[in-house]
FIMI-767078 format. One record per residue: residue in three letters; x, y, z of N, C-alpha, C, O in turn. Coordinates in steps of 0.05 Angstrom, whole numbers, padded with zeros to 5 digits, always signed. Layout:
ALAXYZXYZXYZXYZ/...
END
This chain:
UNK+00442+02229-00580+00455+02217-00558+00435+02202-00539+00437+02179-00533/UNK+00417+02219-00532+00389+02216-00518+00382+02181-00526+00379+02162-00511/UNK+00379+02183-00554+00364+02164-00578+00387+02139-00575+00378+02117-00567/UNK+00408+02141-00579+00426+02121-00571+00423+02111-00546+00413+02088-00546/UNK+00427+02120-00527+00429+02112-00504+00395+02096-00499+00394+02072-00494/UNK+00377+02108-00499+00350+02092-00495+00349+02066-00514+00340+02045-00506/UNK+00361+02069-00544+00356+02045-00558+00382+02026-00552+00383+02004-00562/UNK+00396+02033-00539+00411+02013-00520+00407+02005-00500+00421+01985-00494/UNK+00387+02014-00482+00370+02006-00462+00348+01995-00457+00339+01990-00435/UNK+00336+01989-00485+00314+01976-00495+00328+01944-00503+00320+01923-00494/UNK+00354+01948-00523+00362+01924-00527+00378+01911-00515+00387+01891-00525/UNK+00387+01923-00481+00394+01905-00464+00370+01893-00451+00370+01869-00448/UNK+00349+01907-00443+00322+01893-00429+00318+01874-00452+00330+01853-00449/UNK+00305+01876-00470+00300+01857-00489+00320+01834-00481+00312+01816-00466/UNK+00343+01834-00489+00363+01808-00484+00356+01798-00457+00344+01776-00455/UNK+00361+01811-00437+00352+01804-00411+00319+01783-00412+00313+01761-00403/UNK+00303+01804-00429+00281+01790-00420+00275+01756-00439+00261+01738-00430/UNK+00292+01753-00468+00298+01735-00482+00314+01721-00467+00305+01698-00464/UNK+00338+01724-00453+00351+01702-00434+00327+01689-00412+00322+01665-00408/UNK+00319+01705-00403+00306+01701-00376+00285+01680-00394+00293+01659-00382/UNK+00266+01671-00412+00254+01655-00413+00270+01632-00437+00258+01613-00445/UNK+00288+01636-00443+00311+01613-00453+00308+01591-00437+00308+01595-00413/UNK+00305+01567-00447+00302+01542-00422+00331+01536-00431+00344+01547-00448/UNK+00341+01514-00414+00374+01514-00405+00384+01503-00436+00402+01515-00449/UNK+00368+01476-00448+00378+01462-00471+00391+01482-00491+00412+01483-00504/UNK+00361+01502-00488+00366+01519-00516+00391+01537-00521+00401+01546-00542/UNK+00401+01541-00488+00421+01559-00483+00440+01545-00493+00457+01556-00508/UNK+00442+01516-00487+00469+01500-00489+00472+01493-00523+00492+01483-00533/UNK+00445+01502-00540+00448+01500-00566+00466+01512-00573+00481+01501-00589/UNK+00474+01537-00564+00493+01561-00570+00486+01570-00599+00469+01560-00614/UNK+00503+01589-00604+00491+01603-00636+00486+01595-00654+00474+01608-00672/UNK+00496+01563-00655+00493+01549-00686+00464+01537-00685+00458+01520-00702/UNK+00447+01543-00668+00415+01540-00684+00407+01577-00681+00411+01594-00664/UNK+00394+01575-00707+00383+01602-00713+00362+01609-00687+00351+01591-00675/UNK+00359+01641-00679+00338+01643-00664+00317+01630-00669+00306+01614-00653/UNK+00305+01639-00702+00277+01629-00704+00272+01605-00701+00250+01599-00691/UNK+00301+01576-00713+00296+01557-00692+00289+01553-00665+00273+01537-00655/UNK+00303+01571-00657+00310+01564-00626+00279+01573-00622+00265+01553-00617/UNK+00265+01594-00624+00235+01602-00617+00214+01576-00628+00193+01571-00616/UNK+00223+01563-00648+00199+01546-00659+00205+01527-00644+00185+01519-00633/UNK+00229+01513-00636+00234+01496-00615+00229+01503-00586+00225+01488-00566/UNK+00229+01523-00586+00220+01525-00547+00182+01522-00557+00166+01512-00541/UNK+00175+01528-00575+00144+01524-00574+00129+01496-00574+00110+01485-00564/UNK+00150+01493-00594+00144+01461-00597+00153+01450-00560+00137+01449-00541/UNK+00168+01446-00559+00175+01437-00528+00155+01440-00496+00150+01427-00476/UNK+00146+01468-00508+00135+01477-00483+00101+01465-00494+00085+01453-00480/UNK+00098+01471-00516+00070+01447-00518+00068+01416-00518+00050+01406-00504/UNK+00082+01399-00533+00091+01365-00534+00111+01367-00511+00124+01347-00510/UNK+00116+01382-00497+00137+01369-00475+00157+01356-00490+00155+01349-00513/UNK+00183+01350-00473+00209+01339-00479+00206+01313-00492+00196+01297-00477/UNK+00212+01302-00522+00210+01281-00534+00228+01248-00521+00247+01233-00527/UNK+00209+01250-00502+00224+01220-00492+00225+01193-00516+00209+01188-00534/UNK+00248+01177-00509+00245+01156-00526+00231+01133-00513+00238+01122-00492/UNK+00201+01123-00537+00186+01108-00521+00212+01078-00510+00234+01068-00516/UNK+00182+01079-00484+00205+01049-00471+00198+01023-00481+00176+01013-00486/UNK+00221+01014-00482+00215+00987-00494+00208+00976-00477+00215+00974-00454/UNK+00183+00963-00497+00155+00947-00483+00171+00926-00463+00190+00911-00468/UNK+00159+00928-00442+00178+00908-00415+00166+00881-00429+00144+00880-00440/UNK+00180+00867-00427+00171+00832-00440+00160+00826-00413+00166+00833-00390/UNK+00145+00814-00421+00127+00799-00403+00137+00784-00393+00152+00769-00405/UNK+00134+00782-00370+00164+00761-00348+00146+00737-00354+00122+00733-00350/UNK+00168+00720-00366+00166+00683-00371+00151+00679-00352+00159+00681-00328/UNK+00122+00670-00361+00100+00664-00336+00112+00631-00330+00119+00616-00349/UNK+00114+00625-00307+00115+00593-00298+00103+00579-00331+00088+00593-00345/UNK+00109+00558-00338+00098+00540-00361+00077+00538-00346+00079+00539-00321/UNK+00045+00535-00365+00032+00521-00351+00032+00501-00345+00042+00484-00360/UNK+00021+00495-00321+00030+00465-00317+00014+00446-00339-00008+00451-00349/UNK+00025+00429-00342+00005+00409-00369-00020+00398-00354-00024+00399-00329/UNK-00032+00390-00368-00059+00379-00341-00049+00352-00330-00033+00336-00340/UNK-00062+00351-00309-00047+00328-00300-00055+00302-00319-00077+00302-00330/UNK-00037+00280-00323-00043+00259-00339-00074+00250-00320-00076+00253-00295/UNK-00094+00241-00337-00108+00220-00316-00100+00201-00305-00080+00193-00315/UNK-00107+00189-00286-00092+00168-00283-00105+00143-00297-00129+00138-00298/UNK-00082+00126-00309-00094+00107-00331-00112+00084-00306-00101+00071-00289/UNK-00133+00085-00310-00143+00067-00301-00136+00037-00292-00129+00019-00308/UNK-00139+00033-00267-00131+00005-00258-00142-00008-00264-00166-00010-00259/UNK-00122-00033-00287-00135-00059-00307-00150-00073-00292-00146-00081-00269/UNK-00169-00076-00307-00191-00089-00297-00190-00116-00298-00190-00129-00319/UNK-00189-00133-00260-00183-00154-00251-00195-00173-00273-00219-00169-00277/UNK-00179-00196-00290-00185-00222-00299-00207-00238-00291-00207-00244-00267/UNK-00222-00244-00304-00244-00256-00295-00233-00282-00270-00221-00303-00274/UNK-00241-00272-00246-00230-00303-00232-00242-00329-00232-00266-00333-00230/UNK-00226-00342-00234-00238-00358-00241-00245-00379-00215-00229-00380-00196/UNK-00267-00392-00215-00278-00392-00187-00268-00419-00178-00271-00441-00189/UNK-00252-00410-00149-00233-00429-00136-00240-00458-00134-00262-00462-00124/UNK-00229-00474-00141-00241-00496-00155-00242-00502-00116-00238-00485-00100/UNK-00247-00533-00110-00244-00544-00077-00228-00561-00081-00230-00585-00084/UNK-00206-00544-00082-00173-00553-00078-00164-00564-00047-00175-00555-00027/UNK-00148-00580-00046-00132-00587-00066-00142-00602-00075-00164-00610-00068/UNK-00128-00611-00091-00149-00631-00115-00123-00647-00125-00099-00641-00124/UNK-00137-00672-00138-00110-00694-00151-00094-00689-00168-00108-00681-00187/UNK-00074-00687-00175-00060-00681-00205-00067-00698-00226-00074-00722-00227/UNK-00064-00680-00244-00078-00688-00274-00050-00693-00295-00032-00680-00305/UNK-00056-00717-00293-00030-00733-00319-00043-00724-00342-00065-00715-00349/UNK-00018-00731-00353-00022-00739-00382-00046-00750-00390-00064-00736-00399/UNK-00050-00778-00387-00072-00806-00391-00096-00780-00394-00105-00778-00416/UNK-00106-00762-00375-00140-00753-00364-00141-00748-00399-00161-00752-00411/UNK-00115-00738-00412-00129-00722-00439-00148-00737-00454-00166-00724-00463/UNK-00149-00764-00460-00154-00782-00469-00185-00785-00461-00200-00795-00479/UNK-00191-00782-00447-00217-00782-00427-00240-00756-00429-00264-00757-00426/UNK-00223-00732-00436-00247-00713-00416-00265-00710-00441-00262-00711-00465/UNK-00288-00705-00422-00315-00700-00436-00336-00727-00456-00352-00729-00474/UNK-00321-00745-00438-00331-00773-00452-00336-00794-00428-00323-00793-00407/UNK-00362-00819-00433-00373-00829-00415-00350-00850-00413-00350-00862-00435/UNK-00337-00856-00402-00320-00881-00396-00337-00905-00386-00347-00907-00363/UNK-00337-00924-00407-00350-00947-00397-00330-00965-00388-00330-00974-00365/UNK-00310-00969-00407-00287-00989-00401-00265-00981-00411-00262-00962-00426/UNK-00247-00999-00401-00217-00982-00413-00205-01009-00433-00203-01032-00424/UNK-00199-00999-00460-00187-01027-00479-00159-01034-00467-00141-01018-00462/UNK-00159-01055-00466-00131-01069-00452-00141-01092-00444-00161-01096-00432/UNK-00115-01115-00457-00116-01138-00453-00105-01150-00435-00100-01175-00437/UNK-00097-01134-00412-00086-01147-00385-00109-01145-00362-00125-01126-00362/UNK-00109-01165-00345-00132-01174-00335-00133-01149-00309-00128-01155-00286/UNK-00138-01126-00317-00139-01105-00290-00180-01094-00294-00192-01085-00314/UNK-00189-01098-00274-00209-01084-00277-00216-01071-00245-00202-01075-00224/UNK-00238-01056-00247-00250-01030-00218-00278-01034-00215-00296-01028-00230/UNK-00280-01047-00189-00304-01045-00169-00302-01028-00163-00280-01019-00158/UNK-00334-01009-00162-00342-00983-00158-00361-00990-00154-00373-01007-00167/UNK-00372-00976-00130-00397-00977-00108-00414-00944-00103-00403-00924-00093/UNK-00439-00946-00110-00447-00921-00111-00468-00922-00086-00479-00941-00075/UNK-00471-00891-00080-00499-00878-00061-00492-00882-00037-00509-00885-00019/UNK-00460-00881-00030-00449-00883+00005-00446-00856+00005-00452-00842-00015/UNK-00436-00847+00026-00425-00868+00049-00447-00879+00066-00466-00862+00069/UNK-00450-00903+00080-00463-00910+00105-00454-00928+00112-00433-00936+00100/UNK-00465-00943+00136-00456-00953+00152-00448-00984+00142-00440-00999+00160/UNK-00448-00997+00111-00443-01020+00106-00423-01015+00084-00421-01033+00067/UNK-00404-00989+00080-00386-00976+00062-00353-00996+00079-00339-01013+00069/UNK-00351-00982+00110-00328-01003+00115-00319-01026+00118-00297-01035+00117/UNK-00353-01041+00123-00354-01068+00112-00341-01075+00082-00323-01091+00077/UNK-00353-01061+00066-00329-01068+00041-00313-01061+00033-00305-01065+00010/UNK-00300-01043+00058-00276-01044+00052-00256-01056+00062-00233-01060+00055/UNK-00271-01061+00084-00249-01086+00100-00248-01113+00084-00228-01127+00085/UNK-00270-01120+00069-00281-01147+00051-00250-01142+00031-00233-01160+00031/UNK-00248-01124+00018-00228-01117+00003-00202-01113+00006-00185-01115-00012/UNK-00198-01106+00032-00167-01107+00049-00163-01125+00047-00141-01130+00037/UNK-00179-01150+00057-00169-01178+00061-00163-01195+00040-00155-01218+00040/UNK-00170-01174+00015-00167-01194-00008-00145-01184-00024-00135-01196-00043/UNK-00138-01162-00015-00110-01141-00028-00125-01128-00052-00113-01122-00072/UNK-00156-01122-00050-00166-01118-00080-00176-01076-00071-00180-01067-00048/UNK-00176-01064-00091-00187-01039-00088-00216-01030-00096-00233-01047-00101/UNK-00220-01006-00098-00246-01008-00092-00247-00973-00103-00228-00960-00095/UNK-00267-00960-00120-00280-00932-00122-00302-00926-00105-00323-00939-00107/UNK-00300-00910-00091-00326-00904-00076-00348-00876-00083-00346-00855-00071/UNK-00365-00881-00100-00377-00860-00106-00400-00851-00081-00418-00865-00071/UNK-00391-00820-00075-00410-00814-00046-00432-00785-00054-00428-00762-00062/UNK-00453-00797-00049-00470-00771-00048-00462-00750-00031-00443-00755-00015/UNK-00476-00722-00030-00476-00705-00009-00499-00705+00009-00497-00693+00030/UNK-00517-00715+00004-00543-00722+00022-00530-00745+00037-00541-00746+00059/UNK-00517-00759+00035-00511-00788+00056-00481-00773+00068-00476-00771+00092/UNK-00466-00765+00049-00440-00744+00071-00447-00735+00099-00438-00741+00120/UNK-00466-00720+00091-00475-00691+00111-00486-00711+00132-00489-00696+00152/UNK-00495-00741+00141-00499-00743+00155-00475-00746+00180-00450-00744+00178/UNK-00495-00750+00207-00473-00757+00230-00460-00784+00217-00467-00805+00206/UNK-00434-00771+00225-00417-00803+00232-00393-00806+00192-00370-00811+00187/UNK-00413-00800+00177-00403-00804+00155-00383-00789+00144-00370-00803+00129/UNK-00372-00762+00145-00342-00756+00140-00316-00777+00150-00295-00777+00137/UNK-00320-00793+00170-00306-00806+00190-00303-00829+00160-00282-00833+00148/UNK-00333-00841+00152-00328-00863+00136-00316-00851+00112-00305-00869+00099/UNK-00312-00828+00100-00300-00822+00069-00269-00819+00082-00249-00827+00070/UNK-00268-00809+00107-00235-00809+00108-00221-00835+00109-00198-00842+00103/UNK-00249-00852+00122-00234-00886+00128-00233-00899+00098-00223-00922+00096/UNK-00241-00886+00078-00243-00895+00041-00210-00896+00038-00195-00915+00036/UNK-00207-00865+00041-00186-00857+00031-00162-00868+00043-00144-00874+00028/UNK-00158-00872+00071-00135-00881+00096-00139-00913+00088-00130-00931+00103/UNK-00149-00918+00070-00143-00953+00067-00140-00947+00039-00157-00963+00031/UNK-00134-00940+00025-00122-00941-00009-00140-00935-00023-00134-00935-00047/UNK-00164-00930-00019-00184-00933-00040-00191-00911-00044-00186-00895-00026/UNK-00205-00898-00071-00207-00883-00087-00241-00859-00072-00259-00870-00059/UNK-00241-00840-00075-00268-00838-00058-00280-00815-00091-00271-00794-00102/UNK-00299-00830-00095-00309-00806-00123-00335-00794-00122-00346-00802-00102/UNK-00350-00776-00136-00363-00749-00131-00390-00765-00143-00387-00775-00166/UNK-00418-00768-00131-00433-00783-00139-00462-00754-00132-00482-00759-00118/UNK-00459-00730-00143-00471-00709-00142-00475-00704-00114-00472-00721-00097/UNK-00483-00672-00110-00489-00668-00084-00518-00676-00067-00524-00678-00043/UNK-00534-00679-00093-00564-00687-00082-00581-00727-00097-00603-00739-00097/UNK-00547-00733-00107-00550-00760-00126-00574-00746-00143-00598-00745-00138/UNK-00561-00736-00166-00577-00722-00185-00566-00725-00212-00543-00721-00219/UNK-00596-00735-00234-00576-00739-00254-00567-00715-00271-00581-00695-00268/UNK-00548-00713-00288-00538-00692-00300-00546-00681-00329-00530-00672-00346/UNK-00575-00681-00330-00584-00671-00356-00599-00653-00350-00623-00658-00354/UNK-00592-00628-00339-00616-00611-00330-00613-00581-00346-00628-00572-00363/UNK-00592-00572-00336-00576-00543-00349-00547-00555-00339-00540-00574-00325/UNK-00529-00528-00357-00506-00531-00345-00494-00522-00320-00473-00529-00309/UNK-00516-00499-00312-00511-00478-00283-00519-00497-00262-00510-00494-00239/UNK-00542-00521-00270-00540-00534-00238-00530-00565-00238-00532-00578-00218/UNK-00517-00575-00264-00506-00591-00273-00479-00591-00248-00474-00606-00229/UNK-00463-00562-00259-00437-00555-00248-00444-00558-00213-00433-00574-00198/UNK-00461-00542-00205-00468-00538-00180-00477-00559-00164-00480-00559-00139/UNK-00483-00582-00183-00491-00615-00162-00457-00624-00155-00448-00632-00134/UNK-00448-00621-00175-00414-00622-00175-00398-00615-00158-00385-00631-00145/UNK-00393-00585-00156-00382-00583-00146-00385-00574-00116-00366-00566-00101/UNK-00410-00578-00109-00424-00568-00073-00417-00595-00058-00421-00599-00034/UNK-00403-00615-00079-00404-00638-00063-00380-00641-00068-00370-00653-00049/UNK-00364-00635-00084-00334-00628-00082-00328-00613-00057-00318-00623-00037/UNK-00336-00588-00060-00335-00574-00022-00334-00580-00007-00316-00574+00008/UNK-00355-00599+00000-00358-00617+00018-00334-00638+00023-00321-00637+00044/UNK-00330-00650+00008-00317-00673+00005-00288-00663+00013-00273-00677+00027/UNK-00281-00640+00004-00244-00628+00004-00259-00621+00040-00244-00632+00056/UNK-00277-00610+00051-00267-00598+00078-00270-00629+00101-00261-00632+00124/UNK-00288-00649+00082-00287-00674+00103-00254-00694+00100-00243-00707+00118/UNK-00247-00692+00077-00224-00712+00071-00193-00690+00062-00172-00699+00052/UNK-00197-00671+00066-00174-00666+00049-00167-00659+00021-00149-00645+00013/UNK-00185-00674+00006-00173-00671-00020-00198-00675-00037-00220-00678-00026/UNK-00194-00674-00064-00220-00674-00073-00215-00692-00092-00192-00701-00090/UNK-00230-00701-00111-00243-00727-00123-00235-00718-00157-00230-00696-00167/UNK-00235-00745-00168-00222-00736-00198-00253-00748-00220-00258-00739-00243/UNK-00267-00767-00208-00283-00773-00225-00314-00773-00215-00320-00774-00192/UNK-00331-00772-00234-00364-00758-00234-00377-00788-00241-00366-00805-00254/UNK-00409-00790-00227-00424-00816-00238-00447-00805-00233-00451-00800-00209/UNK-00467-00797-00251-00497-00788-00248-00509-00801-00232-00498-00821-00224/UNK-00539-00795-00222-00557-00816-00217-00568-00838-00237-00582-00830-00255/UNK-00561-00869-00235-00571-00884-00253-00553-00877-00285-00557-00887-00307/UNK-00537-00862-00279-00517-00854-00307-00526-00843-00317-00514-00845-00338/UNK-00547-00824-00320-00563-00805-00336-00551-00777-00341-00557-00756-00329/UNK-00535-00780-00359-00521-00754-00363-00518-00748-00397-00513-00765-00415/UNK-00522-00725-00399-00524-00716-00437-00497-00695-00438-00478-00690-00422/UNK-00504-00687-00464-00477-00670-00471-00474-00646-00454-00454-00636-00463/UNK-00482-00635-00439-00482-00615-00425-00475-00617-00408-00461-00600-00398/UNK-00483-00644-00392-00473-00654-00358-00442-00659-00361-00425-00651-00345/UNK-00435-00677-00389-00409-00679-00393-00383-00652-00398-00360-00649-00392/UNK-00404-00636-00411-00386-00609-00411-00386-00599-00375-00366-00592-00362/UNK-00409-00602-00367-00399-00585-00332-00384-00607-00326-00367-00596-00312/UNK-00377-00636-00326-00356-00653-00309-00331-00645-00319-00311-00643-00304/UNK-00332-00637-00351-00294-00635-00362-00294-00602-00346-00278-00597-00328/UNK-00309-00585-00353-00308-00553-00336-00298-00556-00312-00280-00541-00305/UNK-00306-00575-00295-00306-00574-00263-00276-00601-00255-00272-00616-00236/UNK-00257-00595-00284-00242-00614-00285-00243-00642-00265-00231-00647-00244/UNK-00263-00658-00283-00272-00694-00270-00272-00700-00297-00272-00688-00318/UNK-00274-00726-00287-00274-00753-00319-00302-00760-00304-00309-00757-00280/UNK-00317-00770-00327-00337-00784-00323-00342-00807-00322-00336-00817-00344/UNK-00352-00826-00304-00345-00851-00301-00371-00865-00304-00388-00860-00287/UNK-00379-00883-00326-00405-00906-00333-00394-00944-00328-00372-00947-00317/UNK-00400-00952-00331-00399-00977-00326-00400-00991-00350-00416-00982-00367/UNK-00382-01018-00357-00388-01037-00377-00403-01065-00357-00408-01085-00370/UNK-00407-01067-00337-00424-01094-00322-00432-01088-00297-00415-01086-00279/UNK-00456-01085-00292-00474-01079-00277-00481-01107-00253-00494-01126-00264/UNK-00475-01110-00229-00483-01133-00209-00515-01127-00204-00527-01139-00186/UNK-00529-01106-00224-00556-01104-00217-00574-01119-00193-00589-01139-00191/UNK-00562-01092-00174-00569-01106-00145-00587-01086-00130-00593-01083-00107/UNK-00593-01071-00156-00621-01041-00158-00637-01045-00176-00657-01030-00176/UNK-00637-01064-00196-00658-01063-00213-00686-01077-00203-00707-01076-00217/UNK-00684-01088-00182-00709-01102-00165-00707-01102-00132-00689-01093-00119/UNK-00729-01116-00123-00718-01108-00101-00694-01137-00090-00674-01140-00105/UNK-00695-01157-00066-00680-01173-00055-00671-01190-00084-00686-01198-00101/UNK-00641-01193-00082-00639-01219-00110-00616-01225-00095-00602-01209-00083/UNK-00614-01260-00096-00603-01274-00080-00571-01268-00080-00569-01254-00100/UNK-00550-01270-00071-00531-01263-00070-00507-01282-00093-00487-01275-00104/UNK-00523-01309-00093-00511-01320-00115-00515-01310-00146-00498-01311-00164/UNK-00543-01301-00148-00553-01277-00180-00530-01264-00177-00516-01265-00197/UNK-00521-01250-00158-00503-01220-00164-00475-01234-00161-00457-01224-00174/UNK-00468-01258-00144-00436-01263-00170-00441-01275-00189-00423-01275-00206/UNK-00468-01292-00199-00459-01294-00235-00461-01274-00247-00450-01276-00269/UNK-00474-01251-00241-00476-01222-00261-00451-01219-00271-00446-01214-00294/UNK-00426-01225-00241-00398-01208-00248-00388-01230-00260-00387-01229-00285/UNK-00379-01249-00248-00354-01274-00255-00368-01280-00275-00354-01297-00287/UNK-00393-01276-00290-00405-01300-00324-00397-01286-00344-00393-01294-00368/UNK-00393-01263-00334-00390-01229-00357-00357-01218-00354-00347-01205-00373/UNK-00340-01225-00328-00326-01209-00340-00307-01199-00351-00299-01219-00364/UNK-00288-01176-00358-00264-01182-00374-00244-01159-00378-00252-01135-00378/UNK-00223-01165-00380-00205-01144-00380-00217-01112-00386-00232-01106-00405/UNK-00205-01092-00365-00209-01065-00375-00249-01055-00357-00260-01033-00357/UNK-00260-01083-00342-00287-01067-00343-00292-01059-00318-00287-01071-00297/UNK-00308-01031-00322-00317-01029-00299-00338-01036-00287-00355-01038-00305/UNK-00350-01042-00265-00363-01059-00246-00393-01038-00227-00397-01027-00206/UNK-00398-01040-00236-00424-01024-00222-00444-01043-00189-00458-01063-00185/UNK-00435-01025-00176-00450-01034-00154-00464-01022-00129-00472-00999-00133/UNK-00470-01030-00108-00478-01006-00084-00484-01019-00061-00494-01040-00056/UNK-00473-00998-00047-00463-01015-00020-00491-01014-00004-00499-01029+00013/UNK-00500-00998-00012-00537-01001+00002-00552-01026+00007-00569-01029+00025/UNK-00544-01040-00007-00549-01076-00002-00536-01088+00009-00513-01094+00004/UNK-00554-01098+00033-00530-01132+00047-00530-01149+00024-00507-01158+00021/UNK-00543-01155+00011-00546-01178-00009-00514-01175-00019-00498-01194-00016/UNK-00507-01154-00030-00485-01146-00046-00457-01149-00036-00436-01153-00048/UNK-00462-01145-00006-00440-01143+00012-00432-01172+00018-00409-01178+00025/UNK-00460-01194+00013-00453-01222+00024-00442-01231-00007-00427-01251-00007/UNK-00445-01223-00024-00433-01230-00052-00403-01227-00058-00386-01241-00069/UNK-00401-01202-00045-00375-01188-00050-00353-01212-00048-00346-01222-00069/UNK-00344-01220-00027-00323-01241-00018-00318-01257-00048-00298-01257-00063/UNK-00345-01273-00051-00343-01294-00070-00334-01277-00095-00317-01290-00109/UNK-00342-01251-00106-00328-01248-00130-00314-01230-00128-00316-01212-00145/UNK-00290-01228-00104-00265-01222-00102-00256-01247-00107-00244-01247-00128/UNK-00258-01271-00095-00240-01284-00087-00238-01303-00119-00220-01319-00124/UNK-00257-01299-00133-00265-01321-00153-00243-01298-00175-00220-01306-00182/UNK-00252-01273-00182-00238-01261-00194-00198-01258-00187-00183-01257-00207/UNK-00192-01257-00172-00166-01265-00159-00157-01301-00173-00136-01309-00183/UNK-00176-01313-00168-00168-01342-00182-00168-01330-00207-00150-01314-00203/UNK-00176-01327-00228-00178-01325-00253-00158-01301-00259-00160-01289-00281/UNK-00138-01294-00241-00113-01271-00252-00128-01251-00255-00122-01239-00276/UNK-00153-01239-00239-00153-01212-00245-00145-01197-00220-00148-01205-00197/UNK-00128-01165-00232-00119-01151-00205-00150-01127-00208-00159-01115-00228/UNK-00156-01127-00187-00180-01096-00179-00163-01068-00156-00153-01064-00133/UNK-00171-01054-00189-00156-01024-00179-00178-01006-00172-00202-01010-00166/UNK-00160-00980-00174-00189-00968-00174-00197-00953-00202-00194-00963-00224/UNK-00206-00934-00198-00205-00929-00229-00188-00908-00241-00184-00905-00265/UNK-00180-00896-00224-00148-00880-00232-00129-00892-00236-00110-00881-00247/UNK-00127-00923-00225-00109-00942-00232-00108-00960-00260-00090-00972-00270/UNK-00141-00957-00269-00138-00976-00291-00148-00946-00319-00131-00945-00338/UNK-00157-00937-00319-00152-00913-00342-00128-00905-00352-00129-00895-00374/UNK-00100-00909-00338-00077-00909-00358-00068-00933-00360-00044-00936-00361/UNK-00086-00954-00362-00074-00978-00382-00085-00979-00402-00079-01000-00415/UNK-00098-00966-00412-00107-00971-00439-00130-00942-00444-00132-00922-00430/UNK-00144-00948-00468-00153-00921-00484-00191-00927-00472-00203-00947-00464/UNK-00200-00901-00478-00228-00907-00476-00245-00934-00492-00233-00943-00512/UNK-00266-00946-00487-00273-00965-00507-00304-00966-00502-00312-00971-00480/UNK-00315-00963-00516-00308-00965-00547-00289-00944-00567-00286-00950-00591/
END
């Protein structure tokens, strides 16, 4: 009885002391896992701890895109060569100049009686004398002007008085220089007297005449570059080849020689020339010739030879 009662008192403490370290899960297993499960599982548990399910790996929050790099910026096209402002304004260019550029114009072929007095190494003070000589005769006139005789006092006054009476005013270098030197100071006798010439008159000049006409293939390339025609002579009043020659020598030079299409070489630097002038206007006028200038007679006909 003794023996009963104690081994019933043993196997309620026991239960007691088996509940008492039961963790709650295992309780809620209830009978359908075996003790010895239930003991290998509380061991396992109480050493690895409760089997969590790993967490899914957090995704990496969508970083901003990187930004792309910035484009460079395409470089700003690189300005066109400018081309250097010519001394505008300047005359318009017909058709006819094509015929012309880069060639010495002596005369123009055409059988109608038009030809161009052209006077070189002005302006000075015996330039409006022939041009008044020429008003009175209804005849025109080219005036080729240095830049050494420009720049003096008084003489802008005479290239504007060229131009304000009809007549033609043309580019006779800036230092009367002839044009066979290089092309860099070829261009630059050219056009320093073009400058000149557009801030004294307004406008600038269409045709070029060397010193003494001395110009080669190179002078001719800077006159067609510096868009000018080049202008030579077919009859010379050679009133520079010596010194004083009587005024009657210099109209037979013109009226014994001359003829449709030519041009006339002269310079107003001489009275001799100036006392000539009258007589071979007025003799040329008898004989049906009209005198233009030389923008007037280049589109009547072709270069010549």
């Amino acid at each position: 009885m003794k023996r009963t009662a104690l081994a019933l008192l043993l196997a309620t403490g026991a239960a007691l002391l088996l509940a008492w370290g039961t963790p709650a899960h295992a309780i809620l297993l209830g009978p359908s896992m075996p003790p010895a499960t239930q003991v290998a599982y509380r061991l396992t548990a109480t050493v690895e701890g409760p089997a969590t399910p790993d967490p899914t790996g957090t995704v990496d929050p969508t970083g901003a895109p990187e930004p792309t790099g910035t484009a460079e910026p395409t470089g700003t096209a690189e300005p066109t060569d400018t081309v250097e402002p010519t001394a505008t304004p300047r005359p318009d260019f017909p058709a006819w100049m094509k015929l012309f550029w880069g060639r010495r114009v002596h005369r123009i072929r055409t059988t109608r009686r038009y030809v161009a007095l052209t006077f070189d190494d002005g302006p000075n003070f015996r330039t409006k004398e022939a041009v008044r000589i020429l008003d009175r005769y209804g005849a025109k006139g080219t005036f080729f002007a240095t830049g050494c005789q420009s720049k003096r006092a008084h003489m802008a006054a005479v290239n504007r008085y060229v131009i304000a009476h009809g007549h033609e005013l043309a580019n006779h270098t800036m230092h009367h220089a002839r044009l066979n030197k290089s092309y860099a100071a070829d261009v630059k006798e050219i056009m320093a007297l073009e400058k000149l010439l557009v801030e004294q008159t307004g406008q600038g000049t269409r045709w070029v005449r060397a010193m003494g006409g001395a110009v080669d293939k190179t002078g001719l390339r800077a006159t067609r570059n510096t868009k000018h025609l080049y202008a030579q002579w077919s009859l010379s009043i050679a009133d520079s080849v010596r010194g004083y020659t009587p005024p009657s020598w210099l109209y037979h030079n013109i009226v014994d020689h001359i003829r449709p299409g030519a041009i006339v070489l002269m310079h107003v630097t001489h009275p001799e020339t100036l006392k000539a002038l009258p007589w071979i206007v007025r003799e040329l006028k008898r004989r049906g010739y009209t005198m233009v200038t030389l923008s007037e007679l280049a589109p009547l006909g072709k270069p010549y030879p």
